[in-house]
Backbone as CSV, one residue per row, in Angstrom:
resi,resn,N_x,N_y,N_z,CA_x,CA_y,CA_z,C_x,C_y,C_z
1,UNK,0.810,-1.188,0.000,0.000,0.000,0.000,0.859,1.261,0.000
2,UNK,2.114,1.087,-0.152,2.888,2.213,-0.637,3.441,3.190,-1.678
3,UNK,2.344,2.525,-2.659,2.326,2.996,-4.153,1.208,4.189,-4.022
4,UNK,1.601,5.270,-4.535,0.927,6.368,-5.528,-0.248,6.400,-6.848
5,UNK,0.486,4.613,-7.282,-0.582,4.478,-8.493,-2.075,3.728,-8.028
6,UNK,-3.110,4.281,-8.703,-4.279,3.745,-8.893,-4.489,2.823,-10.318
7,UNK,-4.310,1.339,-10.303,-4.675,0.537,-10.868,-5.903,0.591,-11.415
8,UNK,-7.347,0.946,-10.490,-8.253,0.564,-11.098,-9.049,1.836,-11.340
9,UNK,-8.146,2.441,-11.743,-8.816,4.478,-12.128,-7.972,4.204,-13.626
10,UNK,-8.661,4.536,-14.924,-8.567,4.544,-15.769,-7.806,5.998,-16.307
11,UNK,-6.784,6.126,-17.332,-6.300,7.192,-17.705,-7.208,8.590,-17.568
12,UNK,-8.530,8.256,-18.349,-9.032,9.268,-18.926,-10.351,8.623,-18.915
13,UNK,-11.740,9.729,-19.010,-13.082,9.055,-18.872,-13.462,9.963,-20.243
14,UNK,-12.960,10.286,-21.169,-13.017,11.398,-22.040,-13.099,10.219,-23.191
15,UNK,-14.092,10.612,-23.900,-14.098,9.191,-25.062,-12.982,10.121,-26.208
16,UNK,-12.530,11.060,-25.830,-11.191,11.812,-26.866,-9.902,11.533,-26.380
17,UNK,-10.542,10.677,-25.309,-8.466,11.254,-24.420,-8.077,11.997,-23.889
18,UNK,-8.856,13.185,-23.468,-8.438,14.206,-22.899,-8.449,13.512,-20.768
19,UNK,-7.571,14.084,-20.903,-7.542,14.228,-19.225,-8.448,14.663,-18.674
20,UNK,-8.679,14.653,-17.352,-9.893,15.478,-16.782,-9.550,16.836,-16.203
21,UNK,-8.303,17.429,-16.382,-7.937,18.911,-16.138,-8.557,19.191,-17.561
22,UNK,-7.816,18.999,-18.399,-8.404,19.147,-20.026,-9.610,19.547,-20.346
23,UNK,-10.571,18.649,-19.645,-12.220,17.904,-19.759,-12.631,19.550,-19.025
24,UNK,-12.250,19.453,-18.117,-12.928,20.622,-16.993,-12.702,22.206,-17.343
25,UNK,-11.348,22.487,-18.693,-11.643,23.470,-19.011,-12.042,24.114,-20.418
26,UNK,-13.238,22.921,-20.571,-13.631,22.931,-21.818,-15.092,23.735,-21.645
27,UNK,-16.053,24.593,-22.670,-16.795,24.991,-22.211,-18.461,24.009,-21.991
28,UNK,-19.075,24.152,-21.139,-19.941,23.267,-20.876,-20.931,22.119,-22.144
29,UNK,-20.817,21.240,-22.076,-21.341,19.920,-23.098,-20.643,19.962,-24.400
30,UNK,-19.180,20.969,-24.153,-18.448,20.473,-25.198,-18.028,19.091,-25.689
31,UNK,-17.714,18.790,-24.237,-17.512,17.157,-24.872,-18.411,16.016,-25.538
32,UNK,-19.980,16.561,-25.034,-20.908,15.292,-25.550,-21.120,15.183,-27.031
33,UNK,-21.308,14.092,-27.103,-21.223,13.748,-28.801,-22.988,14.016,-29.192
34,UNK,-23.310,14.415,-30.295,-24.177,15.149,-30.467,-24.803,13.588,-31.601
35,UNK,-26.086,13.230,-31.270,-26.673,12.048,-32.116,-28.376,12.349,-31.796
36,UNK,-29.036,11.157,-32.749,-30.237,11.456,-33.093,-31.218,11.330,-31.969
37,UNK,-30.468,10.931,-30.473,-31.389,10.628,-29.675,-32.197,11.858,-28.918
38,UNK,-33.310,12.267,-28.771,-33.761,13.594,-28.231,-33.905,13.286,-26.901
39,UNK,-33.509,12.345,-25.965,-33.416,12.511,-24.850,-35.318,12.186,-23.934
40,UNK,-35.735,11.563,-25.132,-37.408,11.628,-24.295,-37.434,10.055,-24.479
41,UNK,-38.444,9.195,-23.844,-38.647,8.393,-23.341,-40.167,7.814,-24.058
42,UNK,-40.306,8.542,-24.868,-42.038,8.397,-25.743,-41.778,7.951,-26.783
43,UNK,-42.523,6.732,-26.685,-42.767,5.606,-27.788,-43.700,5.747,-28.358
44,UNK,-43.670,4.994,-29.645,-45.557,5.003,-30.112,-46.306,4.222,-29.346
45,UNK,-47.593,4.480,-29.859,-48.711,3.960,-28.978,-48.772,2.506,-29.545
46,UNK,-49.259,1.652,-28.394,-49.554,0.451,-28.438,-50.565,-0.185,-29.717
47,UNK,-50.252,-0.836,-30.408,-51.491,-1.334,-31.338,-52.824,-1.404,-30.876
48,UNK,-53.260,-1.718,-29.946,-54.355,-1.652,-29.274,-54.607,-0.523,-28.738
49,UNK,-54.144,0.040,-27.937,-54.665,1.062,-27.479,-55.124,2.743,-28.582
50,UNK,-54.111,2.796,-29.250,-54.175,4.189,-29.958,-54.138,5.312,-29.531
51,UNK,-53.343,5.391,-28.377,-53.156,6.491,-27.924,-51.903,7.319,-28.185
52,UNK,-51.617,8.416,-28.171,-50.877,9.107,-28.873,-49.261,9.274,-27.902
53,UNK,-48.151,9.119,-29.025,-47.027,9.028,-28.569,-46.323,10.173,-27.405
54,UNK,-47.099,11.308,-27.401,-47.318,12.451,-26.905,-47.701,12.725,-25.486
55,UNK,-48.513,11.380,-24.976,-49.190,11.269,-23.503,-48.746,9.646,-22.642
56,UNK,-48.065,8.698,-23.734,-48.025,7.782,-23.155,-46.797,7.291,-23.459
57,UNK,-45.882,6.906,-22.469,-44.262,6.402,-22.346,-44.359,5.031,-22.732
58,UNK,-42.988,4.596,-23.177,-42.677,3.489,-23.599,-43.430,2.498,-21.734
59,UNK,-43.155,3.224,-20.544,-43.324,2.170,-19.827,-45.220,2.035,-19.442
60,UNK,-45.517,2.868,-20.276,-47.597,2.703,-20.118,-47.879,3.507,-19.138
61,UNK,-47.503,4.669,-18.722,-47.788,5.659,-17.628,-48.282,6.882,-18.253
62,UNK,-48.920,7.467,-17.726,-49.210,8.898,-17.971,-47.988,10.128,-17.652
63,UNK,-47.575,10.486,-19.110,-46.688,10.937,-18.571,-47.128,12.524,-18.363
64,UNK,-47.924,13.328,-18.050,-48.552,14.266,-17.383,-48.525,13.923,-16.347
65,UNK,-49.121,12.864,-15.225,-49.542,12.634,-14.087,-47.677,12.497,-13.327
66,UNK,-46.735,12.258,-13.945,-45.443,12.049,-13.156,-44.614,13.512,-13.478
67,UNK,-44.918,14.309,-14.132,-44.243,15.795,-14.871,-44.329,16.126,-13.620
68,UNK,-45.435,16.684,-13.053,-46.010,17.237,-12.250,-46.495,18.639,-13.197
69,UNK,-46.737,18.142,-14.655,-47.548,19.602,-14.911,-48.815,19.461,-15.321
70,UNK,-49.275,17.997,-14.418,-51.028,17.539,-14.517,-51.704,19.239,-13.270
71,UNK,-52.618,19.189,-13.573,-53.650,20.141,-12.495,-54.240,18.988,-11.501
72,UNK,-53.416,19.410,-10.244,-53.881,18.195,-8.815,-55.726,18.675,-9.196
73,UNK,-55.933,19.994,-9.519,-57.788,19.728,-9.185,-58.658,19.127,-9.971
74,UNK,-58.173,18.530,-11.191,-58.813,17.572,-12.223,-59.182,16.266,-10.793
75,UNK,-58.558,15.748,-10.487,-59.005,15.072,-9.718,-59.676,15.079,-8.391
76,UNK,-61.035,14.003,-8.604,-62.086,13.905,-7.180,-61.608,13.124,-6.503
């Protein structure tokens, strides 16, 4: 336990190689790689159901009712 080196810490977490001094004075989400995914979680609607890709998540939830930008007074 008299070693300096970390074995199981990897050079770099930078998919470029950059160091993480490097990484940190880059300006913010410079590093992320930019692809077709938009970051949302909405699938199409189920064959059966027909409801629109817009209100219902790949996991079958309302996704209004978990936003929190449903209106609590719709509900009795």
């Amino acid at each position: 336990m008299g070693t300096d080196e970390h074995t199981d810490r990897a050079a770099t977490d930078e998919p470029d190689g950059a160091t993480a001094y490097e990484a940190s004075l880059r300006p913010p989400g410079e590093s992320l790689r930019s692809t077709d995914d938009t970051g949302d979680d909405l699938g199409g609607p189920a064959p059966d159901e027909g409801q629109p890709a817009t209100t219902t998540s790949r996991a079958g939830y309302d996704v209004d009712d978990v936003s929190g930008s449903a209106d609590p007074a719709r509900y009795e």
